[in-house]
C-alpha positions in Angstrom: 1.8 14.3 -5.8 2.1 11.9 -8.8 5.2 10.2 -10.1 4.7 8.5 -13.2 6.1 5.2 -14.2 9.6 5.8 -14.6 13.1 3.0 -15.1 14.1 4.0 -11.1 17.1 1.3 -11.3 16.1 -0.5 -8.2 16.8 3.0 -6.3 13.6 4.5 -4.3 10.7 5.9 -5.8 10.4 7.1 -2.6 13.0 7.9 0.1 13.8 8.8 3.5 12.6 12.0 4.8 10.7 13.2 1.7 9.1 16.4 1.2 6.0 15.2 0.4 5.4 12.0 2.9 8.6 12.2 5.3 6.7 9.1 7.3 6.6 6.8 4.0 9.6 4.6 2.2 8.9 3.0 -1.2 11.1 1.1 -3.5 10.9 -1.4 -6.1 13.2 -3.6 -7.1 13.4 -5.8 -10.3 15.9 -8.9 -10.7 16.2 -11.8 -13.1 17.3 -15.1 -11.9 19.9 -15.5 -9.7 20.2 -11.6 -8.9 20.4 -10.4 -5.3 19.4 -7.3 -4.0 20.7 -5.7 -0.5 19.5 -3.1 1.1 19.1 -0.9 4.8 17.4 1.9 5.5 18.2 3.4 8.8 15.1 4.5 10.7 12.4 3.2 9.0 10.9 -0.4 9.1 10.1 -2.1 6.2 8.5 -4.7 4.5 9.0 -7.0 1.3 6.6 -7.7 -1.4 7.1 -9.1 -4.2 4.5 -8.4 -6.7 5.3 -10.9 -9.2 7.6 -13.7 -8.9 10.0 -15.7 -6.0 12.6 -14.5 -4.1 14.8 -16.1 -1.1 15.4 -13.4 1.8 17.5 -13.1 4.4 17.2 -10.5 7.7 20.6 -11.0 9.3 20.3 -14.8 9.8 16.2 -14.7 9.5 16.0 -16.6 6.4 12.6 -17.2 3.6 12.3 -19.1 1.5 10.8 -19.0 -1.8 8.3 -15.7 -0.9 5.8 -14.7 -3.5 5.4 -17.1 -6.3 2.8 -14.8 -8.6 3.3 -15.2 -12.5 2.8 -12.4 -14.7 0.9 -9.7 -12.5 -1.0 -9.0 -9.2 -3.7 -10.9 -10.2 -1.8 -13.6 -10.7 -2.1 -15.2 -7.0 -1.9 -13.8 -3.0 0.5 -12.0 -1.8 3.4 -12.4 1.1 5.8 -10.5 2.6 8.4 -10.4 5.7 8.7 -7.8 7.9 12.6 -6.3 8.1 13.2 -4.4 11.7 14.2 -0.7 11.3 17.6 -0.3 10.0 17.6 -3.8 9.3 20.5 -5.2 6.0 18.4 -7.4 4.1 19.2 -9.6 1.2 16.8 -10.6 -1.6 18.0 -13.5 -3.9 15.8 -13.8 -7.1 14.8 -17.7 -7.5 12.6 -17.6 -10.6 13.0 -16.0 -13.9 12.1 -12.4 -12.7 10.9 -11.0 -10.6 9.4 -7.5 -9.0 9.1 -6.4 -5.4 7.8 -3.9 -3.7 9.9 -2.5 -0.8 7.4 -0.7 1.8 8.3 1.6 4.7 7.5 3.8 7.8 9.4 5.8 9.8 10.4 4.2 13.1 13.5 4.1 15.5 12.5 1.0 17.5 13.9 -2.5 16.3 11.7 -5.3 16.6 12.0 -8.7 14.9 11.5 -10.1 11.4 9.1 -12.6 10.3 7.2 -13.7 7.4 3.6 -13.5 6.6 2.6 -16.4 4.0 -0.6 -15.8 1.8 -2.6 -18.1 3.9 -1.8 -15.8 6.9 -3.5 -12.7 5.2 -6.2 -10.6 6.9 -8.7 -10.3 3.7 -12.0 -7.7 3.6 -14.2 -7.3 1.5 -17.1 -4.4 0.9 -19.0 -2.2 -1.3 -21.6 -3.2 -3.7 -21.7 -2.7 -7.6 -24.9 -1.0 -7.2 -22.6 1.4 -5.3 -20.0 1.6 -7.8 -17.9 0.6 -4.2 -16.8 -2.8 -4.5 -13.3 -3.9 -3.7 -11.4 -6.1 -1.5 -8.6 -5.7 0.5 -6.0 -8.0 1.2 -3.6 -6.7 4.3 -0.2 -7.6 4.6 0.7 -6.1 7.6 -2.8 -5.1 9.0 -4.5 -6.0 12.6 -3.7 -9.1 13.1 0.5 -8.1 13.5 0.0 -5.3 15.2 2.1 -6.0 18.2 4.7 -7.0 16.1 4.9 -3.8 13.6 5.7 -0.4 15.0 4.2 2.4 12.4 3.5 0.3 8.9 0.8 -1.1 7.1 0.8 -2.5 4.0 -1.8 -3.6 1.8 -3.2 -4.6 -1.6 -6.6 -3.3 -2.7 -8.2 -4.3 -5.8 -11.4 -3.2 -7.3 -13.8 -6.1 -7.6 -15.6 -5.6 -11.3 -15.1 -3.3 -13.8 -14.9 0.1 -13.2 -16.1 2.0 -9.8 -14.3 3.8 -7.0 -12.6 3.2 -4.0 -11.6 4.9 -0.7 -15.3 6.5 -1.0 -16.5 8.6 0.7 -13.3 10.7 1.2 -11.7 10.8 3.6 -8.6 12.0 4.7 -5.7 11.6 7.7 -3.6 14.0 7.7 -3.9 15.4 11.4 -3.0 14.1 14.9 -6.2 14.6 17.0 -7.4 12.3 19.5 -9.6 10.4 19.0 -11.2 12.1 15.5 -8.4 11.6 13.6 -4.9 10.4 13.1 -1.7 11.4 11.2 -0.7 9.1 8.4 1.4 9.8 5.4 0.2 7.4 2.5 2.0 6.1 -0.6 0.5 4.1 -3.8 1.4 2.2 -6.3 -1.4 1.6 -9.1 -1.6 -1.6 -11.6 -4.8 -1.5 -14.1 -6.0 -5.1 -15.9 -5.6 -4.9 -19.2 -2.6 -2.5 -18.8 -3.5 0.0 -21.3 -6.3 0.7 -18.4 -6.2 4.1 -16.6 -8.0 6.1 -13.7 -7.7 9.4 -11.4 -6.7 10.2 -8.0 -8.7 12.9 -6.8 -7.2 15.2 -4.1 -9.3 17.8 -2.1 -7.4 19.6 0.4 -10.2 21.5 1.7 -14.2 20.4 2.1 -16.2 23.0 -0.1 -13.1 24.0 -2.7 -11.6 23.1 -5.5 -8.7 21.0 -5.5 -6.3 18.4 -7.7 -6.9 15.1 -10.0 -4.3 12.9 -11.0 -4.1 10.7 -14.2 -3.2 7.3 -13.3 -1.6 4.9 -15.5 0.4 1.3 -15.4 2.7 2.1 -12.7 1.6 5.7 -11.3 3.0 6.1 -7.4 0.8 8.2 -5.9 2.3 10.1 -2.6 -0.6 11.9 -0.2 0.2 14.2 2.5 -2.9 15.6 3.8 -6.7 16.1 2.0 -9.7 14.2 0.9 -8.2 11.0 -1.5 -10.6 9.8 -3.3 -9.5 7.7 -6.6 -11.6 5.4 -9.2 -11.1 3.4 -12.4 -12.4 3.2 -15.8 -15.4 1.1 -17.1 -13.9 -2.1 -18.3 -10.7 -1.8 -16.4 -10.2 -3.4 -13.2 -7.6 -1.2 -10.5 -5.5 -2.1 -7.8 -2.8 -0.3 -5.9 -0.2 -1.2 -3.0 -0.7 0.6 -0.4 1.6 1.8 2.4 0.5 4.1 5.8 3.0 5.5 8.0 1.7 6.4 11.5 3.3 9.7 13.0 2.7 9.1 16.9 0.6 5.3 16.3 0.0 2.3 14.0 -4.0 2.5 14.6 -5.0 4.8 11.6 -8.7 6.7 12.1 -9.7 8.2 9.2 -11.6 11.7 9.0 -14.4 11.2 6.3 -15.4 14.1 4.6 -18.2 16.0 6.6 -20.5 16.5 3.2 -20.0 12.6 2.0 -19.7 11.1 5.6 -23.5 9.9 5.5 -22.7 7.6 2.5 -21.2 5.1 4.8 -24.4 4.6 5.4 -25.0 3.2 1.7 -22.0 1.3 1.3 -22.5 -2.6 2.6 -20.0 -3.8 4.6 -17.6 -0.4 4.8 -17.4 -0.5 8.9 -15.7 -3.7 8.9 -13.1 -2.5 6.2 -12.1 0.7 8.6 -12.2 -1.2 11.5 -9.3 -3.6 10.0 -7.0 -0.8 9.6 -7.2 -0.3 13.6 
């Protein structure tokens, strides 16, 4: 399904138990200086983000500091985050001019604890090749290296490298809980294109050997999969990258199906294994 860019008023883009991607919460929230920002969502842990600019948070009594610090887009800089405990009232306090920040989430009862990850504590990838028309990097939030700390989520930025080109090739999909081929996640992007008058398509196949669904992506474009092959690319001279947020049915661990008439491209693709492995 694709939601285009739309003034959501700091309410979510994406919210509990939807019908499309029950396991997923998104929101994003804009501020100007000295706005705050509360928010709890019963049953789901989440995770802050902001995308461009600072704000302080606080986790009942866990308190940041000054998180983010990017100027005028996702380019601009690595990202951070903190991890809020499902259910858990947090408080975002905007400390710079403006700022934008992505609220990610995934369905889970247990309550853990907060912490922060700084941009120097990210778990970065990257793979593909231009000969390829693959290359991209990844930098995850809340991938491998928190995984005993996270119940369901992961979150994480993905950029192409270059101009043009597509990413999560070959399709692939996760949509179905079956030991140890394949796992269930519900997925949920946002898309950002450099310049922004940039565009792409999300490509859905919902079954190998038919026809299926393509999305025009613009400036903003949330994307919400439930199940099929999700392939996506950008245009020549544009450069693509999208938030990305997984929700885990029964485990954090996602194993993705590849498409069983593209599966022998990973093959072709330098450096691909290492990228799947990191979303273990």
């Amino acid at each position: 399904m694709h939601i285009p860019p739309f003034d959501n008023r700091n309410a979510p883009i994406v919210d509990v138990d939807d019908a499309c991607v029950p396991l997923n919460y998104f929101n994003i929230v804009k501020l100007t200086n000295g706005q705050a920002f509360e928010y709890a969502v019963p049953g789901y842990e989440t995770c802050i983000v902001p995308a461009t600019g600072t704000v302080d948070v606080d986790v009942e009594g866990f308190a940041v500091s000054a998180l983010g610090g990017r100027g005028v887009d996702v380019w601009d800089g690595e990202p951070e985050g903190v991890y809020v405990p499902s259910g858990g009232r947090a408080t975002m306090v905007c400390t710079s001019d403006s700022a934008e920040v992505f609220v990610a989430g995934a369905k889970y009862d247990t309550v853990l604890e907060p912490f922060v990850v700084r941009n120097d504590e990210l778990d970065m990838v990257q793979y593909g090749s231009d000969d390829t028309k693959t290359h991209r990097k990844i930098k995850h939030i809340l991938g491998t290296k928190y995984h005993g700390k996270v119940g369901r989520l992961l979150v994480s930025e993905l950029f192409t490298v270059g101009q043009g080109g597509w990413s999560g090739f070959p399709s692939h999909k996760h949509d179905t809980d079956r030991l140890p081929l394949e796992t269930r996640h519900d997925e949920t992007y946002n898309f950002r294109f450099r310049p922004n008058h940039g565009s792409g398509v999300q490509m859905l196949q919902r079954e190998d050997g038919k026809p299926g669904d393509a999305y025009h992506l613009v400036d903003g474009s949330t994307i919400c999969l439930d199940r099929g092959y999700h392939p996506c690319a950008v245009l020549p001279g544009y450069e693509m990258y999208y938030f990305t947020i997984l929700g885990g049915l029964s485990q954090r661990s996602l194993i993705q199906y590849f498409q069983p008439s593209h599966a022998d491209q990973i093959e072709t693709i330098p450096g691909i294994k290492d990228m799947i492995a990191k979303f273990k």
